[in-house]
N, C-alpha and C positions, 0 to 999 in steps of 0.2 A: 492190341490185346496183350494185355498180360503171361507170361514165359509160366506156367505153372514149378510154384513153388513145394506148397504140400499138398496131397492127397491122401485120403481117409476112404477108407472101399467097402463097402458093406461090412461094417464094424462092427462084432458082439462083442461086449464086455462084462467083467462082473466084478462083484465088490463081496468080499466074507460071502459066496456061497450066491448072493442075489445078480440076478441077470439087471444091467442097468442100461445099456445100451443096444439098440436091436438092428440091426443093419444099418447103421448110420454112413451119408453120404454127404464128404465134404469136399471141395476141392478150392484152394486159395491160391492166386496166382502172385509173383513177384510184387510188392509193392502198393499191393492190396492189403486196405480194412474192412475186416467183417466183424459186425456183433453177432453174440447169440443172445436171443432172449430166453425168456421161457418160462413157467409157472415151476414154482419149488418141487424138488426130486423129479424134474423133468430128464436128468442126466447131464448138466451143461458142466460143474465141477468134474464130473467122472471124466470127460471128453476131455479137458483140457490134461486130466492127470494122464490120461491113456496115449495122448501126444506125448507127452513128456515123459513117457515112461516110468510113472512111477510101481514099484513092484508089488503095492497094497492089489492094484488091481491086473486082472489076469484077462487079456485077449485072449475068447473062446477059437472065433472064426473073424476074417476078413483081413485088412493089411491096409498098412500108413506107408507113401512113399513119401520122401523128402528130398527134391532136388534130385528124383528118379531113380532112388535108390530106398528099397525094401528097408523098411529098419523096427518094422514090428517087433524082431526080436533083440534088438538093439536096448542098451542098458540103458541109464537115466544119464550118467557122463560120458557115453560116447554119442548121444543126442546134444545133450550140451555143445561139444566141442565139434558137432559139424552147424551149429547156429540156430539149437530152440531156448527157450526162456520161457519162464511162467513165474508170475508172483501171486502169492498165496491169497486166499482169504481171512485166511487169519496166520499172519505169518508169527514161526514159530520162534521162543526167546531162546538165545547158545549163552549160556556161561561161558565164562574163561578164555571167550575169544573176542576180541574189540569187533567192530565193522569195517575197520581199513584192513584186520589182517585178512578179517574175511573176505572181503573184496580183491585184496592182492593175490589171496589161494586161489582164490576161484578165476582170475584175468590167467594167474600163470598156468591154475589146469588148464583153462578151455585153448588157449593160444599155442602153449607148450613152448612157451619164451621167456624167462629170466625179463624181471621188468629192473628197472630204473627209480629206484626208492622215490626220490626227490620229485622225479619228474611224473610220477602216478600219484603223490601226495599233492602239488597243484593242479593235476588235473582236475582229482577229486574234491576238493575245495571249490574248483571255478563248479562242479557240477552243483556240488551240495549247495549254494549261492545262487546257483539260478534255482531251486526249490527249498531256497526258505529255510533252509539246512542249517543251523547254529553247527561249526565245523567240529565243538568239543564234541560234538555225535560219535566222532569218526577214532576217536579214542575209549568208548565205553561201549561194556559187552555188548552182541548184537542183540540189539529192539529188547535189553532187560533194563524194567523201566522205562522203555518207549512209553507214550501215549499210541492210541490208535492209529492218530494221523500221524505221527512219526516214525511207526514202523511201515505204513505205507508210502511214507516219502519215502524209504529206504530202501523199498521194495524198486520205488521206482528210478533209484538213485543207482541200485547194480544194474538192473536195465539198461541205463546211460552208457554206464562204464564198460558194459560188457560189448553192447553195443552188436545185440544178437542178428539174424537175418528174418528169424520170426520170434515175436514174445506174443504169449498168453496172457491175458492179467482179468483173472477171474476174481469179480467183484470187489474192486479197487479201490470204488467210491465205497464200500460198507461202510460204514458209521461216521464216514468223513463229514465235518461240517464245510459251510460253505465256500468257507475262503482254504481250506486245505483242498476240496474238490477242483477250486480254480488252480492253484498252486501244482497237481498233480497232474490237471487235464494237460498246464505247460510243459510239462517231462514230456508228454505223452505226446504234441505238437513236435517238440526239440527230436524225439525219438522219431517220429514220421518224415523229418527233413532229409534224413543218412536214403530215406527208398527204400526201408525197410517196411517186410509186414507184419498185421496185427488182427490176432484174435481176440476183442474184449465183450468177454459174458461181464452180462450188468440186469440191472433191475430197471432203471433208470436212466435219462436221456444227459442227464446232468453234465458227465464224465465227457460225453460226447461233443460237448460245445466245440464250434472253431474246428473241427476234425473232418477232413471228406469221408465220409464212411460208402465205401462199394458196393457192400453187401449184408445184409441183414436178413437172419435168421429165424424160426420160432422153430426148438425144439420141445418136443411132449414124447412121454413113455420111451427116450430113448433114440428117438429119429429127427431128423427134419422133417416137419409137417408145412413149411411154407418158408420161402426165402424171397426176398425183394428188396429193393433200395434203401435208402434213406428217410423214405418216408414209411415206410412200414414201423420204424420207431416211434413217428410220431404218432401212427394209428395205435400202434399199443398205448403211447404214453396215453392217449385220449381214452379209449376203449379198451383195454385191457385184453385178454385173450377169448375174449366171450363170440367176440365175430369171427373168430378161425376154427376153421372146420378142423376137427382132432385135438385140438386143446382143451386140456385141463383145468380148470378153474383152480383157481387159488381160493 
């Protein structure tokens, strides 16, 4: 059995004023995948931002441990730097800074070590290569001018590099076409090999290909309403959220 990694304890959260999460109970152990599914404003983005601390949203009541230690009040970079990750839905465009300085501020925040110019530029190369990465990427501002699928690979490309102990990656496949969704799901293998673990909210099974997935999810109004294997994705992808008792239809 798996050494628990994170815990989420009867979780309220809210977003501008609106309660979006109502006692949510997660618990994910070392080394462990889990999806969250769910019918839209089911709360599955708020969850992953509420892991991640981002400060738009404001825990009422309950508590996130990580690796056994309280970090509900814990900021967005000192979450980082004991090993969470999340890559956006729609990740956001930064002027004025390429993707490799980005990448090298963010390896030297989380790490708190002085890197090795040379030797973090072939790394990043051999990554951006294994996802299809044309490398002048790593020279032009971060995802201005991406395509879709290229600020997703890029998402999944600091994942690599950062090389978290848990990432998030809240709807990753969004408007990827097929062969980017293939191209991305291989980060996402390459990233599973390190025994690291994984939270991915998705719509679809797509993403999931080639992936053991542990656990599986249905969130609605804010809770888990059902969690089971592997095949409970498949019962969505077939049936939708119509056969589970508390879910919300889309």
């Amino acid at each position: 059995m798996s050494s628990e990694l994170l815990k989420v304890e009867k979780l309220f959260a809210t977003v501008e004023g609106t309660q979006i999460l109502n006692g949510l109970d997660l618990t994910v152990g070392e080394g462990e995948t889990h999806v969250i599914m769910g019918p839209n404003g089911a709360g599955k983005s708020t969850l992953g931002n509420v892991i991640m601390g981002n400060p738009v949203y404001s825990v009422d009541s309950g508590h996130i441990y990580f690796d056994g230690q309280d970090i509900t009040a814990l900021k967005t970079d000192e979450r980082a730097r004991l090993g969470i990750f999340i890559s956006f839905q729609s990740p956001q465009e930064v002027p004025g800074i390429t993707l490799e300085q980005f990448m090298r501020a963010s390896r030297s925040a989380v790490t708190g070590k002085p890197l090795k110019v040379f030797a973090f530029q072939k790394e990043m190369k051999g990554v951006m290569e294994t996802l299809s990465m044309d490398h002048s990427y790593a020279g032009r501002d971060l995802n201005v001018g991406f395509s879709g699928g290229e600020k997703k690979k890029a998402e999944i490309l600091q994942m690599l590099m950062m090389n978290p102990r848990l990432a998030i990656l809240d709807e990753t496949d969004s408007g990827l076409d097929v062969d980017a969704v293939k191209v991305v799901s291989e980060g996402i293998r390459q990233f599973k090999k390190e025994g690291n673990s994984l939270i991915i909210i998705t719509h679809n099974a797509r993403i999931l290909e080639g992936l053991k997935v542990d656990y599986t999810h249905v969130l609605s109004k804010g809770r888990i309403i059902k969690s089971g294997d592997s095949s409970l994705v498949d019962e969505i992808e077939r049936d939708g959220f119509k056969g589970i008792d508390g879910a919300e239809q889309e």
